[in-house]
N, C-alpha and C positions, 0 to 999 in steps of 0.2 A: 469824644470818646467813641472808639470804633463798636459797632453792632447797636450803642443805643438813641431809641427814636424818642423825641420828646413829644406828646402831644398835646394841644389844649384841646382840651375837652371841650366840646363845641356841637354836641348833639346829645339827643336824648340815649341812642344807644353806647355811645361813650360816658354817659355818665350813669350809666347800668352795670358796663363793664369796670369805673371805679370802684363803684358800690360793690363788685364781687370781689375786688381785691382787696378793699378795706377792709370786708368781711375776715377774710383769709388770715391778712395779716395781723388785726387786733385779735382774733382767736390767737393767732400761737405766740403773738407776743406776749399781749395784755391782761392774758385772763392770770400768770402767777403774779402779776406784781395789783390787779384792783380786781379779779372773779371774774365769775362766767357771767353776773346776773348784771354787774358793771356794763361792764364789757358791749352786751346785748343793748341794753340800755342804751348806751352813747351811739352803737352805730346805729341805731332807729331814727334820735333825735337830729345828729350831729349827720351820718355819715350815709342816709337812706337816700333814694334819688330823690324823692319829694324834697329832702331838705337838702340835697344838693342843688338843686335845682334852683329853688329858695335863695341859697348861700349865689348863687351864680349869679343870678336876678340883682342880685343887691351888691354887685363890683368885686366880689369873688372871682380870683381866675384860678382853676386848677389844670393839671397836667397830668398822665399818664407816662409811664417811663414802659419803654418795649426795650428790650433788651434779649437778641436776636430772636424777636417773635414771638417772645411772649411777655407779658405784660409782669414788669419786675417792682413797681411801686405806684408812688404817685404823689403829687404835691399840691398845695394849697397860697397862695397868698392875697395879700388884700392891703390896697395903699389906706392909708390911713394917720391923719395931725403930721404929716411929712416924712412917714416911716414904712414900713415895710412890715406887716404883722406877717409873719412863717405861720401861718394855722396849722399844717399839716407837712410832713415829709415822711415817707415810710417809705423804707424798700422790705422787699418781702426777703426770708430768711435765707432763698435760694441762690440770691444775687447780694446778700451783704457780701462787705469787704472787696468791692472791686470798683468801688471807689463813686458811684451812682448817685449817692450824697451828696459828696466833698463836689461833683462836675455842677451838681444844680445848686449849690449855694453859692459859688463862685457865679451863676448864673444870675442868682436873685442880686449879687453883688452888684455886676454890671447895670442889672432893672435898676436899681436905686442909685445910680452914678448917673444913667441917663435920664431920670424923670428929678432928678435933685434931693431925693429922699436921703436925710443923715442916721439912719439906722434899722437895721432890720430887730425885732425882737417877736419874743416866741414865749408858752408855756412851755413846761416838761413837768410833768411827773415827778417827786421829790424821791419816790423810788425806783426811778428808770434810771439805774445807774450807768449800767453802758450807756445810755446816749445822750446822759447827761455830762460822762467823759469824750464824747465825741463834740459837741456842742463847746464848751472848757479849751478842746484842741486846737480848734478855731477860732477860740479868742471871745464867744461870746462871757459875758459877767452876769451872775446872778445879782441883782437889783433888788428884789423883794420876794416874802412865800405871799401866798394866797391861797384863800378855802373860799371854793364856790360851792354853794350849794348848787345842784343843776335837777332838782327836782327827786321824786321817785327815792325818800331819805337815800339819796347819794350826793356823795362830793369831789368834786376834783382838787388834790392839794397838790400844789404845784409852787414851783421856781417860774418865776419872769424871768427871763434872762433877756440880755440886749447885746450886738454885737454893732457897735460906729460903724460907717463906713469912714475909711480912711481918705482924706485929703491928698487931692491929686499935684 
């Protein structure tokens, strides 16, 4: 995809500049479908450098999307029982629709063709409806709901979803 740079996050200043895009992006996404106080919450626990750092430490690898110079989202995954957990994929509002998604999951596609992983799956939000129609597009299936509690009386209710990898 012309103009965008994929990076791993591979230093502490990189995983400074996720943590300022996560910031970003969960504020305008997230706060109408689970609040501000949600919202604040998760990217302390889930999305701070400390706990990126944490998540890195323990076979986490994330990504940064530049998309002509300036940093348009960023991704998350982690192998795991021969699969492929998506923790995270965000692009920020300014670069949806140009396809930044659809080029990195065709991406995780190929990770998981080459290390022999038979699926990628992923949480969503039971009320992130756009990108629970984007996920659906691509053929992932809802498998099961789930209510975590994640502390601070808050909970994530969420769809699993799985998407096969296809047989070559």
């Amino acid at each position: 995809m012309d103009g965008l740079r994929v990076i791993p996050v591979s230093n502490i200043e990189l995983v400074y500049s996720l943590s300022t895009v996560a910031d970003e992006i969960w504020h305008e996404h997230f706060v109408p479908i689970i609040g501000e106080a949600q919202v604040d919450y998760m990217l302390e626990k889930f999305l701070s450098p400390e706990a990126l750092v944490e998540q890195i430490n323990s076979g986490y690898q994330y990504y940064l999307f530049s998309y002509e110079y300036t940093f348009a989202g960023f991704a998350g995954v982690h192998k795991e029982n021969g699969s492929l957990f998506l923790s995270k994929l965000y692009v920020h509002k300014d670069f949806r629709g140009i396809g930044i998604a659809s080029y990195m999951f065709k991406q995780f596609i190929e990770l998981c063709k080459k290390n022999n992983l038979d699926k990628i799956w992923l949480t969503c939000n039971r009320y992130n409806v756009n990108t629970l129609e984007v996920y659906r597009h691509w053929g992932f299936e809802t498998v099961r709901e789930e209510a975590t509690d994640i502390g601070n009386g808050f909970v994530m209710d969420d769809y699993i979803m799985e998407y096969r990898i296809p047989a070559e």
